[in-house]
C-alpha positions, 0 to 999 in steps of 0.5 A: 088218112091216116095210113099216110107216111110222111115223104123223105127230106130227099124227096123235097126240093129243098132237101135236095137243093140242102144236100147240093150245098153241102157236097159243093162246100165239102169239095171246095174246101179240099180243093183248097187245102190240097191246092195249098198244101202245093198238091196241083204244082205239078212237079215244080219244085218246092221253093225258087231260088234266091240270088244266094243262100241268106241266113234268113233261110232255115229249112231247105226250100225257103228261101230269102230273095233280094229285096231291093232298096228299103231302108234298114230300121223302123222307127216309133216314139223314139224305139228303133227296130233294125231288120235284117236286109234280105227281106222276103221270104218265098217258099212254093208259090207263097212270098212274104215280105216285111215291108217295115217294124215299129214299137211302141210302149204298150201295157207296163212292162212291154212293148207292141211290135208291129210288122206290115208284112205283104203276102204276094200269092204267085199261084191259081188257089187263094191262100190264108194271109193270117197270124198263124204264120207268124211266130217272134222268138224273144228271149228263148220263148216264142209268142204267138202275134195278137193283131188278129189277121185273117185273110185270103190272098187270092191266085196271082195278087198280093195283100198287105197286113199287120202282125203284131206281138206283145212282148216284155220292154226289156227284149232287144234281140228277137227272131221272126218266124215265118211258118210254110207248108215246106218249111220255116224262114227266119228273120234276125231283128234288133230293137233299140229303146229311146 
């Protein structure tokens, strides 16, 4: 009995049902990586044309689209926050739209500045709906947001969410950045305190 040698962990259904999981996880996680990073769009172009060039586009393949009949402002405690009027941003398959702002005071010396922003997926793999996207350039210093978003917008659907910044009480001008896999749009805002 002693002569025994213990059998692989490969030999034992749990080690192989352990081994299964691991390679299904691995080749999952590629697929998705490579189908956002527009690798399965076979030979579609890389952003869709908007009715003309807007100043919200900064990088060729960005491109801002109509954005319909929204309201210019957003409004909370008296601060006013002016947005520009193209309003959505499409590069690839991936489309956000800011849907509105709002400030308000936060700890001393600065503001909370909130977007509820829609990220619509117009293509088959999920995609990351998270703050990772998002930068606001105010003042020369770019902030990343603190709202904490994390979501997967799954092939042709959309999801709506905040981001928010923190950002000195003194900021009246400020860009929005918003991050692709081919480039980066920008949106021009103006705050107004009470």
């Amino acid at each position: 009995m002693a002569d025994e040698k213990p059998t692989s962990w490969w030999a034992t259904l749990p080690g192989l049902l352990t081994a299964a999981a691991a390679v299904i996880t691995a080749v999952t996680g590629l697929l998705l990586g490579l189908g956002q990073l527009g690798v399965f769009d076979g030979g579609r172009p890389a952003a869709t044309a908007g009715s003309s060039p807007a100043a919200g586009a900064s990088q060729p393949g960005v491109q801002p689209q109509p954005s319909g009949t929204m309201t210019g402002a957003g409004e909370s405690a008296g601060w006013t926050v002016a947005l520009p009027a193209e309003r959505k941003y499409r590069s690839a398959d991936v489309e956000y739209e800011i849907l509105g702002a709002r400030v308000r005071p936060d700890v001393a010396g600065k503001v909370a500045l909130t977007f509820t922003v829609r990220c619509t997926n117009h293509g088959r793999y999920d995609v990351n709906f998270w703050d990772s996207t998002f930068r606001l350039n105010a003042g020369g210093i770019n902030h990343s947001p603190d709202s904490g978003l994390n979501d997967l917008v799954a092939g042709d659907a959309s999801k709506s969410g905040d981001v928010r910044f923190t950002v000195p009480a003194d900021t009246r001008d400020a860009l929005l950045r918003i991050k692709f896999a081919q480039g980066e749009a920008t949106a021009q805002l103006s705050i107004s305190p009470p």
